[in-house]
C-alpha positions in Angstrom: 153.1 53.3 137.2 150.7 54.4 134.5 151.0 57.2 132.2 148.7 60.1 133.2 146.3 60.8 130.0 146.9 63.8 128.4 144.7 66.9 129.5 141.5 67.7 127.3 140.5 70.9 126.5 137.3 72.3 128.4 134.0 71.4 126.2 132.9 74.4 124.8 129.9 76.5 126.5 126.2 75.7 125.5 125.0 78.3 123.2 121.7 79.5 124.9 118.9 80.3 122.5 117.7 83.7 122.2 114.4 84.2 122.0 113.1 87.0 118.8 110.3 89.5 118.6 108.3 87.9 115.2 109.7 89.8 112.2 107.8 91.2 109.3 108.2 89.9 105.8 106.1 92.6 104.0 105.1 96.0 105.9 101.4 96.5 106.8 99.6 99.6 105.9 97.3 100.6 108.6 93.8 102.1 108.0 91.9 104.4 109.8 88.5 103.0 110.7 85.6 105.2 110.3 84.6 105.7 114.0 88.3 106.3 115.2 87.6 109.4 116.9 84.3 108.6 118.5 85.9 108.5 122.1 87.4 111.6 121.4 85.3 114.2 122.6 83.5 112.7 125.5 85.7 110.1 127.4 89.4 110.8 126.1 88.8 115.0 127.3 87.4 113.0 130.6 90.3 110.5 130.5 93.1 113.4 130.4 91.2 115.8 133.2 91.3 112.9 135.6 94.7 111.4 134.3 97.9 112.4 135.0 99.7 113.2 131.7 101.6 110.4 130.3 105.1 111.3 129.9 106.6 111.5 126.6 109.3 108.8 126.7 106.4 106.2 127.7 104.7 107.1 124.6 107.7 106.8 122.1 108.0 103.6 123.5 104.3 102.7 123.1 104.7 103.6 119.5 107.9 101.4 118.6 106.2 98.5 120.3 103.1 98.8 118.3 104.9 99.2 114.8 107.0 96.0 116.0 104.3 94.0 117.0 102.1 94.7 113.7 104.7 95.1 111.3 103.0 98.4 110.3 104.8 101.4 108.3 105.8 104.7 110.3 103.6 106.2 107.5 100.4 105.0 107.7 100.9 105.0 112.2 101.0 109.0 111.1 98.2 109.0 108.8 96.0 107.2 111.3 96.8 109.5 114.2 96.9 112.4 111.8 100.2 114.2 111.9 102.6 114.7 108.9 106.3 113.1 109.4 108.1 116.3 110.6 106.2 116.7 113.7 106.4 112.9 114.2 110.2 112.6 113.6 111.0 115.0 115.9 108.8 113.5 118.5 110.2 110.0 117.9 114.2 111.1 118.1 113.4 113.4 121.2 114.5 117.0 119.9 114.1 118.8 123.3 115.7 120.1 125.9 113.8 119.0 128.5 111.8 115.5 127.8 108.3 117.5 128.6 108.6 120.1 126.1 107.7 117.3 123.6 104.1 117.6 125.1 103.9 121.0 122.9 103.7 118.7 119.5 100.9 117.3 118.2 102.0 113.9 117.8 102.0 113.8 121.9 98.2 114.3 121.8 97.6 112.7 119.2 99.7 109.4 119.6 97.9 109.5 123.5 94.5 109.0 122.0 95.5 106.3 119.9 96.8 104.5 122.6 93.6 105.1 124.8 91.6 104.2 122.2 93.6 101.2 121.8 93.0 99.7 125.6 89.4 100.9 125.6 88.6 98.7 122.3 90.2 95.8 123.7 89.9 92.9 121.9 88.9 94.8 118.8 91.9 97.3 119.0 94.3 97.6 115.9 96.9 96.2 117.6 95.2 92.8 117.5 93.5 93.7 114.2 97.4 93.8 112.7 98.7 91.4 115.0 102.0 89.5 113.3 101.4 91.1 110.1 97.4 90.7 109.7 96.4 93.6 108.1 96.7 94.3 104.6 100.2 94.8 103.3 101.2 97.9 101.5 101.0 97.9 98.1 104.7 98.1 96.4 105.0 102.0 94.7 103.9 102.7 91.6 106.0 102.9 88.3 107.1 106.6 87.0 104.6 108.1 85.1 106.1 108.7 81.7 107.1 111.8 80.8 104.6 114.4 78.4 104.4 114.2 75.3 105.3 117.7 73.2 103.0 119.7 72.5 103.2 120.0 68.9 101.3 118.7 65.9 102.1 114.5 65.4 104.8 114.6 68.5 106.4 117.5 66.9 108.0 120.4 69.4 106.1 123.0 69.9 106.2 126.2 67.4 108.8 128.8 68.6 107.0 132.3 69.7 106.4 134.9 67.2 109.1 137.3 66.2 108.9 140.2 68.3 106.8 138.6 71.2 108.1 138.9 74.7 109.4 136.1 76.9 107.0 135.0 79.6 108.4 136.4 82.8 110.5 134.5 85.5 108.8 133.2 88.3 110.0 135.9 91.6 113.1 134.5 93.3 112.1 133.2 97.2 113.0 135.9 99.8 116.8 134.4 100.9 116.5 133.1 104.0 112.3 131.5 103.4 111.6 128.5 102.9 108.4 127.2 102.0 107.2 126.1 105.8 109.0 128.8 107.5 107.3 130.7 110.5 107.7 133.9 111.9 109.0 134.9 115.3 106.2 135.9 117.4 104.4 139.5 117.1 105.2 142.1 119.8 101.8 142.8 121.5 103.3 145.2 124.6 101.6 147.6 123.1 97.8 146.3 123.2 95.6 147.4 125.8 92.6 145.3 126.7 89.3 146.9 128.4 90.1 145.0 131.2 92.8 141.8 133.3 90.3 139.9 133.6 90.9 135.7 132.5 88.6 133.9 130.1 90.9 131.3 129.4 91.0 128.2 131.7 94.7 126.6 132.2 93.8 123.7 129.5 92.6 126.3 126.8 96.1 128.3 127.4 97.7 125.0 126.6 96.0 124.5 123.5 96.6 128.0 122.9 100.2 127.7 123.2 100.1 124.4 121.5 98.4 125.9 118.1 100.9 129.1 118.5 103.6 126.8 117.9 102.5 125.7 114.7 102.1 129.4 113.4 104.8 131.1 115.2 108.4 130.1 115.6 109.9 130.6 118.9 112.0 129.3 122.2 110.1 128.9 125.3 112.4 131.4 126.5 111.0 134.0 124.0 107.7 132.7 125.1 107.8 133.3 128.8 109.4 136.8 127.9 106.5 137.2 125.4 103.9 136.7 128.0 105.8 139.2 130.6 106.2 136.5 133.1 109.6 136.7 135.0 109.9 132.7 135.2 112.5 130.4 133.4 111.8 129.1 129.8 111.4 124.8 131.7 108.1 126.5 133.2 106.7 126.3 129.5 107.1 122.8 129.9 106.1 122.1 133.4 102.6 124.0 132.5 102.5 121.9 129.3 102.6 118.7 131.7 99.5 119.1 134.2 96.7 117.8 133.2 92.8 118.6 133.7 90.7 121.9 133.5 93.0 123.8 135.8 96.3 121.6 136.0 98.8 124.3 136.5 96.8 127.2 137.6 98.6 128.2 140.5 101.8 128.4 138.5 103.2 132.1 138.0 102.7 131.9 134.0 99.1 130.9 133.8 97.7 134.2 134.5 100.4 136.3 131.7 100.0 133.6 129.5 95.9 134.1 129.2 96.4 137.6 129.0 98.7 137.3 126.3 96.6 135.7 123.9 93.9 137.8 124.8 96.0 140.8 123.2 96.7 138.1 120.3 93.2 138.0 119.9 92.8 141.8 119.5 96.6 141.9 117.4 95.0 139.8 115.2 91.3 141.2 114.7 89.7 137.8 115.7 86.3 138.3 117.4 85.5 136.7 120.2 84.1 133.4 120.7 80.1 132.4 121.8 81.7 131.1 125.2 83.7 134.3 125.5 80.9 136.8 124.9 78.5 134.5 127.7 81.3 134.6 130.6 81.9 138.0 129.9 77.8 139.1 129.9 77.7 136.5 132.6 80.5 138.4 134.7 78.6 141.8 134.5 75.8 140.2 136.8 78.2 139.1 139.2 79.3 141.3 142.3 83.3 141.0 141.7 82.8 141.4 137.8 85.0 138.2 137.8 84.2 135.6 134.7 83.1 132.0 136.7 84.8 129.6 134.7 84.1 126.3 136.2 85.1 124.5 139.4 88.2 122.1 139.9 86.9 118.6 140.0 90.6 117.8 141.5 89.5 119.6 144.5 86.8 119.2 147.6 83.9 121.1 148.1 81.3 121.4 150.8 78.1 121.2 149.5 74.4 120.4 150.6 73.0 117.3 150.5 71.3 116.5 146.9 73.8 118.7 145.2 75.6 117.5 142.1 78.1 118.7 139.8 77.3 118.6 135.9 78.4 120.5 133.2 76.4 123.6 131.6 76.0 124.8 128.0 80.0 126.3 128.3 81.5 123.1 129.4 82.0 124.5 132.5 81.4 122.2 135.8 79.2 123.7 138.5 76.9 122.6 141.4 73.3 122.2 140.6 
């Protein structure tokens, strides 16, 4: 009989090899080239009134690729888009409530024309501009200044005031409570009365509206809806904020309170009335309803006559010619 060799342990497993994004020995600085916002007027307004809006959690991620893949500083992204690193911080950790209330900050706009811009250059885009660390790398901080020297004769200290003289007064204490950046709540305009309820503003102005209120007025969306007099939830700030186009969100039950509201802004504040808003108004007199015209829905289907096409007039508003 043989002796049975002695059992071997099991060879260990095969390590599999994982593969790594490239890393990034020294950050690149990105710089804004001097046509960036070329497409911005003409084909991005086109691109977002025939787009649906990109949500925000696709654009976050569109952000962390592109600093990954170029190796570029969180900084400079912000400079080139041009938004200052509160507004993008709280964009990039997702600060809301509901995911489409980050449409209301700047960064979502602005961080959505980059990234159009981006697939429209192509080739030429930054991203392959600054691709694995191309660009120009960020220049390493600059030493402290040193501090002043005194003000007296041959680095002497200064002469003490004359006997007798006053003190130069204290700078006034902050009010407690306000800070440098802090905004105020919202003004009560209940009390306006406008010479008509008529609408001049189109459901993509009352977003733009509502996004530049935000940077002058604190505020829940809450307080907002209740602001405007509309008896819908807070979340319908957001759902507005998320259509798209000329007239995205239109039929919702906030559109109409909402323009009427910053109409009486408009008044609460003494502003004067815009070129476009004195023509629809002049305009509206001619008409047999009195109602402003202020564009048609290229989302929706018209009957029209043969020849007939739809262009834009001098107030940006689409119409059949």
């Amino acid at each position: 009989l043989t002796t049975p060799s002695p059992l071997l342990p099991p060879p260990p497993p095969r390590r599999r090899h994982r593969t790594h994004s490239p890393t990034h020995s020294t950050m690149v600085k990105l710089a804004r080239p001097d046509d960036y916002f070329d497409l911005f007027d003409d084909e991005f307004q086109d691109f977002c009134q025939t787009n649906k809006a990109v949500s925000p959690g696709i654009l976050r991620s569109q952000v962390r690729k592109f600093l990954e893949a170029t190796g570029a500083t969180a900084t400079s992204f912000q400079e080139v888009i041009g938004v200052n690193s509160n507004s993008y911080g709280k964009f990039m950790r997702n600060e809301y409530k509901d995911n489409w209330n980050a449409v209301m900050n700047g960064t979502y706009d602005k961080a959505r024309y980059f990234f159009f811009r981006e697939k429209k250059l192509g080739k030429k885009s930054m991203a392959n501009m600054y691709k694995n660390g191309g660009g120009a790398a960020a220049p390493a901080p600059a030493p402290a200044a040193p501090p002043p020297p005194p003000t007296g004769a041959m680095g002497a200290p200064p002469p003490p005031p004359p006997p007798g003289s006053a003190a130069p007064p204290a700078p006034p204490a902050p009010a407690a409570g306000a800070g440098a950046g802090a905004r105020p709540p919202l003004p009560d305009v209940s009390a306006v009365e406008l010479d008509d309820e008529n609408v001049y503003l189109t459901p993509k102005e009352v977003r733009a509206a509502i996004t530049a209120l935000g940077k002058k007025y604190k505020f829940t969306h809450q307080q907002l809806v209740d602001a405007f007099g509309c008896t819908c939830a807070g979340n319908a700030v957001g759902r507005f904020m998320s259509k798209s186009g000329d007239f995205g969100g239109g039929e919702m039950d906030m559109y109409r309170p909402a323009a009427l509201f910053f109409e009486k802004l408009r008044v609460h504040e003494g502003k004067p009335k815009s070129k476009k808003r004195k023509a629809l108004e002049e305009e509206a007199q001619g008409r047999k309803d009195k109602k402003p015209f202020l564009g048609l829905d290229r989302n929706r289907k018209y009957w029209v006559m043969p020849d007939t096409v739809a262009m834009k007039d001098s107030l940006g508003r689409f119409r059949l010619w």
